[in-house]
N, C-alpha and C positions, 0 to 999 in steps of 0.2 A: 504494500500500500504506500503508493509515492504521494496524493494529492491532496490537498489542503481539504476539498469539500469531502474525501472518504474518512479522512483520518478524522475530522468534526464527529462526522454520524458516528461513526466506530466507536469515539471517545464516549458519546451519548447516548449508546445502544448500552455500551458496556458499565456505566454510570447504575443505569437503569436495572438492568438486569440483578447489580448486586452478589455474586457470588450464583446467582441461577441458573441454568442453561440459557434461558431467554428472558426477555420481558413481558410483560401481556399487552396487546394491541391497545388496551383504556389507556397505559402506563405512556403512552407515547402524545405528549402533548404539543402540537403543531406550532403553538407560539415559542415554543422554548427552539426550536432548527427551524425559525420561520427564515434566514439567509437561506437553507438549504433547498426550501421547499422544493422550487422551481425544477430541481434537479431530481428529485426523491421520488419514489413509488412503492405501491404497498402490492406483491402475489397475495393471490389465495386460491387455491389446487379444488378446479370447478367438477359437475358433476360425473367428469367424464376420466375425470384424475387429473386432468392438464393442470400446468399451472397458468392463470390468467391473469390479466392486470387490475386489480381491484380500484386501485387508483394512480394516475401521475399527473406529474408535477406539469405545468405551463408551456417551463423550458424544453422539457425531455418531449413534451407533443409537435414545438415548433420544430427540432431537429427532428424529430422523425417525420414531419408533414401529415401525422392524423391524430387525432384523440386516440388513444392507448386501452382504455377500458374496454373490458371485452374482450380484447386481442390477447391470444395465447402470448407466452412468453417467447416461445422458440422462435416463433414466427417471425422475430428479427433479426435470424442469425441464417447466415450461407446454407443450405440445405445438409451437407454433411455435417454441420455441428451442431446441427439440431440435438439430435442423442444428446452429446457430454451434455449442451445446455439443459435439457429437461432431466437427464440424472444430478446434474447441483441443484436445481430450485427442489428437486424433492429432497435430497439431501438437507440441505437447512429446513423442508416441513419435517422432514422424519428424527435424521441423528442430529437434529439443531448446529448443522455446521456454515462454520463464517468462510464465505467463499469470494476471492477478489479473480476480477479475469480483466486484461489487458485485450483489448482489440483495435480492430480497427474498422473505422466508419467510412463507406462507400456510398457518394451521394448518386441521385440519378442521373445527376453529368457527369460522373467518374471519377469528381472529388473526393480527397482520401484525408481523413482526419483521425487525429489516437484517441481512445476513451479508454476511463479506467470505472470498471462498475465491482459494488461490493455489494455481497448479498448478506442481510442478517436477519436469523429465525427469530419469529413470534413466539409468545405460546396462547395460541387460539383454543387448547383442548383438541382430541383426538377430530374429531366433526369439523374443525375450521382450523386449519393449519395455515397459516401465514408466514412473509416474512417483507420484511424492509429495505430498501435497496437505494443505492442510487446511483448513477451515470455521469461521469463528468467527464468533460473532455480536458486533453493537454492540454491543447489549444486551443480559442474562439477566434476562426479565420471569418472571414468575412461574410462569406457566402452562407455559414452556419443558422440554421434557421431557416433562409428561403431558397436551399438547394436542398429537401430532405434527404436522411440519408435511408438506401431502401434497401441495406444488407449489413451484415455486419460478420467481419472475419477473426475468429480468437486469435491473438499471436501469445499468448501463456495466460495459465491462471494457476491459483494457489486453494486450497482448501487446509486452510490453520486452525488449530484447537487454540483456542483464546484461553484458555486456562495455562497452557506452557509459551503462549508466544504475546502478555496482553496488550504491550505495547507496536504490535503488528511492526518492527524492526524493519525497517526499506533492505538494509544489507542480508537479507534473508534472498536468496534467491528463489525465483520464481519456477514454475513448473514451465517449459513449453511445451508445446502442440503441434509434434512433427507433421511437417504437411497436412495440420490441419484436419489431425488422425477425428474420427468419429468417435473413437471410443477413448475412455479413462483408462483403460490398460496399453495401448498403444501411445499415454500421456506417459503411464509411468515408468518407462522407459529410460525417458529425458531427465529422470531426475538425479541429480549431482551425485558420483562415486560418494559413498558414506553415509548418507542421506539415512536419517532413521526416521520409521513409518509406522502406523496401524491400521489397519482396515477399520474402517465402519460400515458396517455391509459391503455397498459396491464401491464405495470413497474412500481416497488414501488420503490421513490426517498427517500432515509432517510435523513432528518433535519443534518445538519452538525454544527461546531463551538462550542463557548463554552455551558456546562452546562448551564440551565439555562434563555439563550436566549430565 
């Protein structure tokens, strides 16, 4: 997590939470990350399992060019990365895991911009599983906004236990995503000689804190 508006929400998700896997959806008051809004969105895993957009932010509809509710999650992302994406949003509904992913943004002209989005679990109760997110980009080029962007390509993502890593450390290396593999096991691959791990079901959690531990 390199960017100012993840590193906010993260500091505020994990405030909140207190020592718990998660927060509860009430516990999330919109005046207290009202800078963030703009950028912020809420899943909630509809009746079919998807994850879909319960609500987003202002900003996050003008870069994409449509109102978001409604709209499954995947549906924003390159066709083969559909999968990983819908295996993390259920991951943070199910093992409550904090998940950041690096991509990149492909507008309908061909413009290419970086975004960094962090996903973090609710706790809705088994019946309404949520989680909180947001999208920012590196950059705000010009075009941002009224060139939406109509794909979106992973170049790495992480999935961290916030209890060994809480301060989310930038010099933590990220996971990438060879060519943009479809699945999390053709991710885990890529990950650093030594690198220590645990499954959570289908999600590999990396050891966080210092060397050494």
């Amino acid at each position: 997590m390199r960017l100012k508006g993840s590193i906010e929400l993260f500091q505020y998700w994990d405030r909140l939470r207190s020592g718990r896997p998660a927060p509860t959806r009430t516990e999330i008051e919109p005046a207290d990350i009202k800078s963030l809004l703009a950028d912020t969105f809420i899943l909630e895993k509809d009746a079919r399992g998807e994850a879909v957009f319960r609500l987003a932010g202002t900003r996050l509809c003008a870069t994409f060019g449509r109102e978001l509710k409604g709209f499954t999650f995947s549906s924003l992302w390159l066709q083969k990365d559909e999968r990983v994406v819908a295996r993390l949003a259920h991951g943070a509904f199910l093992a409550k895991s904090v998940v950041v992913i690096s991509f990149d943004g492909v507008s309908r002209n061909g413009r290419s911009n970086s975004f960094e989005l962090l996903l973090l679990p609710l706790d809705g109760g088994v019946q309404h599983p949520r989680s909180l997110g947001a999208i920012t980009p590196v950059e705000r080029p010009y075009w941002l906004g009224a060139d939406p962007v109509v794909e979106c390509r992973i170049t790495s993502l992480r999935v961290v236990d916030p209890e060994r890593e809480p301060l989310f450390l930038a010099n933590r290396p990220a996971v990438p995503v060879p060519s943009l593999s479809p699945s999390l096991e053709a991710a885990d691959t890529a990950i650093r000689p030594g690198a220590r791990g645990r499954r959570i079901r289908h999600l590999l959690v990396l050891d966080g804190g210092r060397e050494g531990r």
